[in-house]
C-alpha positions as CSV (number, residue, x, y, z in Angstrom):
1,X,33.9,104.2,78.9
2,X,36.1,104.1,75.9
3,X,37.5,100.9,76.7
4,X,34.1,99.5,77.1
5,X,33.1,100.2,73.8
6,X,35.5,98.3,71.5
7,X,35.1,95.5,74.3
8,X,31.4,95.9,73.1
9,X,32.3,96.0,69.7
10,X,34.6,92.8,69.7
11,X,32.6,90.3,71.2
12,X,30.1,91.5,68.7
13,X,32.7,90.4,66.3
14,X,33.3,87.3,67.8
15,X,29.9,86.2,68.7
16,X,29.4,87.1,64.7
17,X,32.3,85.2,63.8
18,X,30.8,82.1,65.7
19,X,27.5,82.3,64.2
20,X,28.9,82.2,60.6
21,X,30.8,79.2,61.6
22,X,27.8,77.7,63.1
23,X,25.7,78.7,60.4
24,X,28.6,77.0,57.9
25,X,28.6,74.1,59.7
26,X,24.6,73.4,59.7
27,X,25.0,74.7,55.6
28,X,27.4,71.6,55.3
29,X,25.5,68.9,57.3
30,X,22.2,70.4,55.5
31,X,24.4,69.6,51.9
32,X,25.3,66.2,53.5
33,X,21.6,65.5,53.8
34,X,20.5,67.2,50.8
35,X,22.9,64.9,48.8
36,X,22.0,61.7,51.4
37,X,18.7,62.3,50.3
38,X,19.4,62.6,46.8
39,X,20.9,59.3,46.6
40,X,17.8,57.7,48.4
41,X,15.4,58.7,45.9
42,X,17.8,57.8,42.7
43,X,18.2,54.3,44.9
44,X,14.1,54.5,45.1
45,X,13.6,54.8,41.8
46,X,15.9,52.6,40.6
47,X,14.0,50.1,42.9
48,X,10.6,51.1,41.0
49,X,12.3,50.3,38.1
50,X,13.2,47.2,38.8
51,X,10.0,46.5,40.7
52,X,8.1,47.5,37.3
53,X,10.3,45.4,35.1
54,X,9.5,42.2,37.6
55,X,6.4,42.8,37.2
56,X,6.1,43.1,33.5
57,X,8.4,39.5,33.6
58,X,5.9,38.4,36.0
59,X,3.3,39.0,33.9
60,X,4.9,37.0,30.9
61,X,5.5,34.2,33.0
62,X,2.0,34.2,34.0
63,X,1.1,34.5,30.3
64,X,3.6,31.7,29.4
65,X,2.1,29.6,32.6
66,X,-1.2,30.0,31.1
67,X,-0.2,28.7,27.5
68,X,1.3,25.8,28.8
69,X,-1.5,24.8,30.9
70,X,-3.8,25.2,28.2
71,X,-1.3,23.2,26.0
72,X,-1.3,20.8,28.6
73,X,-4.9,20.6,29.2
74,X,-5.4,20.1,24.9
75,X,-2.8,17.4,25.1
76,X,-4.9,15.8,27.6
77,X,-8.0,16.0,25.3
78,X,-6.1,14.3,22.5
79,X,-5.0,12.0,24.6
80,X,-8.7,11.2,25.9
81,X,-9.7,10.9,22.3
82,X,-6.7,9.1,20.9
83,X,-7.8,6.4,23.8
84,X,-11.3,6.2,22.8
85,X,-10.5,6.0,18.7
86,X,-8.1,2.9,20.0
87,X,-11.2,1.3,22.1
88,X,-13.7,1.9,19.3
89,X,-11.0,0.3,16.6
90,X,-10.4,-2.4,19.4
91,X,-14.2,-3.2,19.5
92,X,-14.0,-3.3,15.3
93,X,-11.6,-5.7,14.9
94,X,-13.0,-8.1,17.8
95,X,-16.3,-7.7,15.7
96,X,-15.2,-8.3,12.5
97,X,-14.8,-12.1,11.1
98,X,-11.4,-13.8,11.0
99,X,-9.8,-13.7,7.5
100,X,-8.4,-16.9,6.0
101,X,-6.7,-17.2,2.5
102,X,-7.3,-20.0,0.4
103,X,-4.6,-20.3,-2.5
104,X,-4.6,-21.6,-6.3
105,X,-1.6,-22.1,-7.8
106,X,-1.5,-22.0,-11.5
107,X,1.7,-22.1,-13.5
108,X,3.2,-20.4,-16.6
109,X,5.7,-21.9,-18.8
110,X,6.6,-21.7,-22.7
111,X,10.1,-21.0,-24.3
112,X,11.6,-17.5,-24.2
113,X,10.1,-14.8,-25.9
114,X,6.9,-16.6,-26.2
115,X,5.2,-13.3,-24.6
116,X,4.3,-15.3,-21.2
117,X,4.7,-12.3,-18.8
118,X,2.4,-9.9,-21.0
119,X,-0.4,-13.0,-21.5
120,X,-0.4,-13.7,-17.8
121,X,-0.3,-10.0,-16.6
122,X,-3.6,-9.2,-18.7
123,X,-5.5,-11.4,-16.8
124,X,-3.2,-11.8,-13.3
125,X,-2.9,-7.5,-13.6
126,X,-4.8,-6.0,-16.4
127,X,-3.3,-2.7,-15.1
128,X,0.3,-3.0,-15.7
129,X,2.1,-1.4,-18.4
130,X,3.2,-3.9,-21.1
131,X,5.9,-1.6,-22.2
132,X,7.8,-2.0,-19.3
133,X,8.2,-5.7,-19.1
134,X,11.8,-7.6,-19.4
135,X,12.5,-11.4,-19.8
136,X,12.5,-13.3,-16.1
137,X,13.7,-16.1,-14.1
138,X,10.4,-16.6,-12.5
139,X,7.6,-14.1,-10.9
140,X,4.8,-14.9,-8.8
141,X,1.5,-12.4,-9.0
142,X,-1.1,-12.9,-7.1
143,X,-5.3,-12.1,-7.7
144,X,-7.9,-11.6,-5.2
145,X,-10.8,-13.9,-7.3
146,X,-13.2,-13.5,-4.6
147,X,-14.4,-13.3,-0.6
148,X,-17.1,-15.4,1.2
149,X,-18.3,-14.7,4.8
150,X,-19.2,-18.2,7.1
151,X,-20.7,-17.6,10.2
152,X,-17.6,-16.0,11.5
153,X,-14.7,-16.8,9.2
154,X,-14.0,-14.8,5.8
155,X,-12.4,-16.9,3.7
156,X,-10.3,-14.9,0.3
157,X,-9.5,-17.0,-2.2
158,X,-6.9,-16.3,-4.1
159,X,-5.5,-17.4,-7.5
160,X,-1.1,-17.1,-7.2
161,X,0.2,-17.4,-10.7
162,X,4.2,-18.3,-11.2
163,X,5.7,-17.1,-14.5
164,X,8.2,-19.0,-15.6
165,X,11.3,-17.8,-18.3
166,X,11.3,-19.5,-21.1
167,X,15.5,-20.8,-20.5
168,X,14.0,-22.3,-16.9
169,X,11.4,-24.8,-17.9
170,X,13.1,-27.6,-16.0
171,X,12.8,-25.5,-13.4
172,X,9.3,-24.9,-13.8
173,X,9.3,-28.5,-14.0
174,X,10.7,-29.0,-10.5
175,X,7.9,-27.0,-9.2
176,X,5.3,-29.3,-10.8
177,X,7.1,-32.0,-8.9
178,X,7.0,-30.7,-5.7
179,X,4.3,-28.0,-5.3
180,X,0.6,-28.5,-5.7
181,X,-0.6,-26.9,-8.8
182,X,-4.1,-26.2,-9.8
183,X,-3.7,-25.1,-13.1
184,X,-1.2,-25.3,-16.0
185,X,-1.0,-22.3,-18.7
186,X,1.4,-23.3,-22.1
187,X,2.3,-20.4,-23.9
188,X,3.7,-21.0,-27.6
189,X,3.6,-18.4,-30.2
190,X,3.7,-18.1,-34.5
191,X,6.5,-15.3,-34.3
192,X,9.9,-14.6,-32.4
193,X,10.4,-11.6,-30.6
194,X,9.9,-8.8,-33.1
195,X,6.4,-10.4,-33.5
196,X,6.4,-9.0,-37.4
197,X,5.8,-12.5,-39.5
198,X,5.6,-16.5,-39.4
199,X,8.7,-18.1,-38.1
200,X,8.0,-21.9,-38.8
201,X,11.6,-22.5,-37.5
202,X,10.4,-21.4,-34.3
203,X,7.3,-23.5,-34.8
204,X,9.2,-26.4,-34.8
205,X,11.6,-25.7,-32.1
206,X,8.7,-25.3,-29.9
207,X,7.3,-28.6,-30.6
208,X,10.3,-30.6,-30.1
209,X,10.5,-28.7,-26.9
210,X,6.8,-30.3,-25.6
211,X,7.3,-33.3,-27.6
212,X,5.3,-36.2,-25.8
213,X,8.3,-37.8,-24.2
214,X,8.7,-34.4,-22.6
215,X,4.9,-33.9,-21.4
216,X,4.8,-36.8,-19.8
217,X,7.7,-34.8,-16.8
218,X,5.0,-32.1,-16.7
219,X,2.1,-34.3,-16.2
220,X,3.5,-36.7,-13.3
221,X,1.2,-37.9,-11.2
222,X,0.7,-35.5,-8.5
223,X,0.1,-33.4,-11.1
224,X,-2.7,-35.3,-12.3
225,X,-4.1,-35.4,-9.4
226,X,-4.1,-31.5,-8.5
227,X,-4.5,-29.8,-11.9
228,X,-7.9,-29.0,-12.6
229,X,-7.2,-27.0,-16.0
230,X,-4.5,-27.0,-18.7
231,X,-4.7,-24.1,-21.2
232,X,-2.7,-24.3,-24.7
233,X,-2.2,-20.2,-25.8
234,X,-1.2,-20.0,-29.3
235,X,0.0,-16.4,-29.1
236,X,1.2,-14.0,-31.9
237,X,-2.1,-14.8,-34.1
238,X,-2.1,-11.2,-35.4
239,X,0.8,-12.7,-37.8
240,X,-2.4,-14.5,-39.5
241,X,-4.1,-13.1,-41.9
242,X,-8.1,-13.8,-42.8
243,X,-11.6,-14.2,-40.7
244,X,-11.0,-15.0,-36.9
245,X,-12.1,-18.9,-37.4
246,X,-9.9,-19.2,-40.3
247,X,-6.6,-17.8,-38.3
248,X,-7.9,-20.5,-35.8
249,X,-7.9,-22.8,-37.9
250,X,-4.3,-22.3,-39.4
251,X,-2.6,-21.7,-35.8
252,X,-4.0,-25.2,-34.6
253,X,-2.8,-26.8,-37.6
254,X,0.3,-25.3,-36.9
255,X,0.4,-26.9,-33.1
256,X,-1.6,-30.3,-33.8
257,X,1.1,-32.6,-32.6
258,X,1.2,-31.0,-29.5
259,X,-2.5,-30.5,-29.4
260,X,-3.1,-34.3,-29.9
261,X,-0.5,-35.2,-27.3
262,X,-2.0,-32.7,-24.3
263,X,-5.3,-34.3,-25.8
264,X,-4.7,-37.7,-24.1
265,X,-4.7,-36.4,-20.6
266,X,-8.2,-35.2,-21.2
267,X,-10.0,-37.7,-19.3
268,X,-7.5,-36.3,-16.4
269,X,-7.9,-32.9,-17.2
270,X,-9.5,-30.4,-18.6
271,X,-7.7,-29.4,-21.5
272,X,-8.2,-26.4,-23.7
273,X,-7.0,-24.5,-26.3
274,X,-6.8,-20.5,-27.5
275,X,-5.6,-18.7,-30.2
276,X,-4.9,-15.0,-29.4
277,X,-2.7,-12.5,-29.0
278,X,-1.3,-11.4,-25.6
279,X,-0.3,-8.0,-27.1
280,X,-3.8,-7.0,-28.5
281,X,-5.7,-8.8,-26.4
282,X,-7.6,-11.4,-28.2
283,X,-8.5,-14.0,-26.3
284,X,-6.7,-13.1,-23.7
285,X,-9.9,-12.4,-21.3
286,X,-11.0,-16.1,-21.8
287,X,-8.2,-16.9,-19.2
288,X,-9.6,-15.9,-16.1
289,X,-13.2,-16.7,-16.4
290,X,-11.9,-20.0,-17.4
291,X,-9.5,-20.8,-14.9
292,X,-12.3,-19.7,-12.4
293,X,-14.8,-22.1,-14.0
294,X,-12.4,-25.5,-13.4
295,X,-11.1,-24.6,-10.5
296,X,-12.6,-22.4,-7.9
297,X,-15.1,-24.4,-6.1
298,X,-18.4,-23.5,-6.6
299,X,-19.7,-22.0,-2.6
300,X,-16.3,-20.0,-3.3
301,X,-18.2,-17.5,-5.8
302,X,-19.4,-14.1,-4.7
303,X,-21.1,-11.4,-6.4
304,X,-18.9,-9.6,-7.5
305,X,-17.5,-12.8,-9.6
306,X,-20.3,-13.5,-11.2
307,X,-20.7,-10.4,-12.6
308,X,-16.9,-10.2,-13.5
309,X,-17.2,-13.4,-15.7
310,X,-20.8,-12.5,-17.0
311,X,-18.6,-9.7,-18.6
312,X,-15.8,-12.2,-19.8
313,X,-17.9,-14.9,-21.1
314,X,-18.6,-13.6,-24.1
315,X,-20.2,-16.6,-26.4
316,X,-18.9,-18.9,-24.2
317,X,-21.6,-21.6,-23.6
318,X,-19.6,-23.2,-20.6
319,X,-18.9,-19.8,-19.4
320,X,-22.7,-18.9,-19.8
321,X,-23.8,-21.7,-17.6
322,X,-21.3,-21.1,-15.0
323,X,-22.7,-17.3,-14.4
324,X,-26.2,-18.6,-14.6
325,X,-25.6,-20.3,-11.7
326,X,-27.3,-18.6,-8.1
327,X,-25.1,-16.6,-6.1
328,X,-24.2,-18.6,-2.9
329,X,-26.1,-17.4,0.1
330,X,-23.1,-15.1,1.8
331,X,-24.6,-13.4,5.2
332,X,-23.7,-9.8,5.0
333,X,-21.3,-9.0,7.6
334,X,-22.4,-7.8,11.2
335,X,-21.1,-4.0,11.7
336,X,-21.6,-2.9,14.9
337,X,-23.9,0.3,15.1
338,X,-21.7,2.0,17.3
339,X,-20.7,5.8,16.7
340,X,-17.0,6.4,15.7
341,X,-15.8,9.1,17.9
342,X,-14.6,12.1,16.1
343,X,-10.8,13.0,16.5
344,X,-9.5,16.2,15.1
């Protein structure tokens, strides 16, 4: 009996001891798990986080897909639009008359300094700025004088004016040789460059210049049989003193042997002469009107012409007759009524 007892007793102990191992085992494989389980959530969420942050990308791209599509959608539109401006322009132009150009050629010429450029610029381009004009070889300018519609064909006329420098007038006279010219402007003047008083010096070097044996090289004939209007300019009046006829009157005197020469191609051409002043205007808007009267045709005058040299005919009796006359019939041109689309 006492042995039986601590027999008792020990395998108490040891079944104890057993169960504490057991129950440390299962405590470590439950910590195994625990911590297993641990890292599988923190892997979850990690996953939700990524799975959020795709679909807050996502929902930019869709955003940004959007844009784009209605980008590309607007482009099309413009595109649609841009086509049918182009067809309606298309249709315009097919509509519209042909435009032909008929050119005048009228030529300026004088010694230098003689103020050719400013003279021909206040009728050529009453705009430009005087101030800003320097001595040339040669320029061409050109003027729209008018437009007239037949049937389908709009024909612009158009007067083209070459200026001259005064050290190139055998050049000028080349061109009289072997171009057509319509008209003929001579520029002399009373004063030299400054413009302040009478140079008679000057005077005289300008005549020998366009002494008759050396009008008859401007005046060939193909000349005579082009030119429809000479025009003498005695410029620099404002160097005379007294009433406008009297200043007239001494500035011919002045230039009557070149005046009486021109004179005897008058049953050629029409030859005139003006006394004015290129810098203040006088006389100066004579020119146009004039060359207009000898040598635009008569069915090339529009409206607008007409009313242009009612304005510049001042006491002109020529001049008068010549805007009396009745417009030409012009047919107004056929627009098509057709709606012009609206691009924005």
């Amino acid at each position: 009996m006492d042995l039986v007892l601590p027999i008792v007793l020990g395998l108490i102990a040891v079944a104890c001891g057993a169960g504490a191992v057991f129950l440390l085992l299962q405590t470590t494989q439950l910590r195994r798990q625990l911590q297993d389980a641990n890292q599988h959530i923190e892997a979850l969420r990690q996953a939700k986080s990524q799975l959020d942050q795709m679909r807050a990308q996502y929902g930019q791209l869709q955003q940004a897909l959007d844009v784009a599509r209605g980008e590309d959608r607007q482009k099309v539109d413009w595109l649609d639009a841009q086509q049918k401006e182009i067809d309606w322009y298309k249709a315009e132009l097919e509509s519209r008359p042909k435009i032909t150009q008929k050119r005048y050629k009228i030529l300026t010429l004088g010694i230098k300094w003689t103020g050719k450029t400013s003279l021909t610029l206040k009728w050529a381009n009453p705009l430009v700025d005087l101030g800003t004009l320097q001595g040339t070889k040669i320029e061409r300018y050109e003027r729209t004088v008018s437009h007239v519609l037949t049937k389908e064909v709009l024909t612009e006329h158009v007067f083209e004016i070459g200026d001259w420098g005064g050290e190139h007038i055998v050049d000028a006279q080349q061109e009289l040789i072997m171009e057509e010219i319509h008209g003929l402007l001579m520029v002399v003047d009373l004063a030299g460059k400054d413009g302040q008083k009478l140079e008679p010096a000057r005077i005289q070097e300008q005549l020998r210049e366009f002494q008759p044996q050396s009008l008859q090289f401007f005046f060939s004939p193909k000349t005579l049989a082009s030119c429809k209007a000479v025009v003498l300019f005695i410029n620099k009046s404002d160097v005379l003193s007294g009433t406008p006829a009297e200043v007239e009157k001494e500035a011919r005197g002045y230039y009557k042997p070149l005046i009486d020469s021109l004179e005897r191609y008058k049953n050629h051409i029409d030859i005139r002469v003006l006394v004015g002043s290129a810098s203040y205007g006088h006389s100066t808007h004579h020119l146009f009107s004039h060359f207009v009267e000898r040598i635009l045709p008569k069915n090339a005058y529009d409206p607008q012409l007409l009313q242009r040299m009612k304005a510049d005919m001042g006491p002109n009796p020529a001049l008068a007759r010549t805007a009396q006359l009745p417009a030409p019939q012009i047919p107004a041109p056929q627009i098509p009524q057709q709606v012009r689309p609206n691009v924005r």
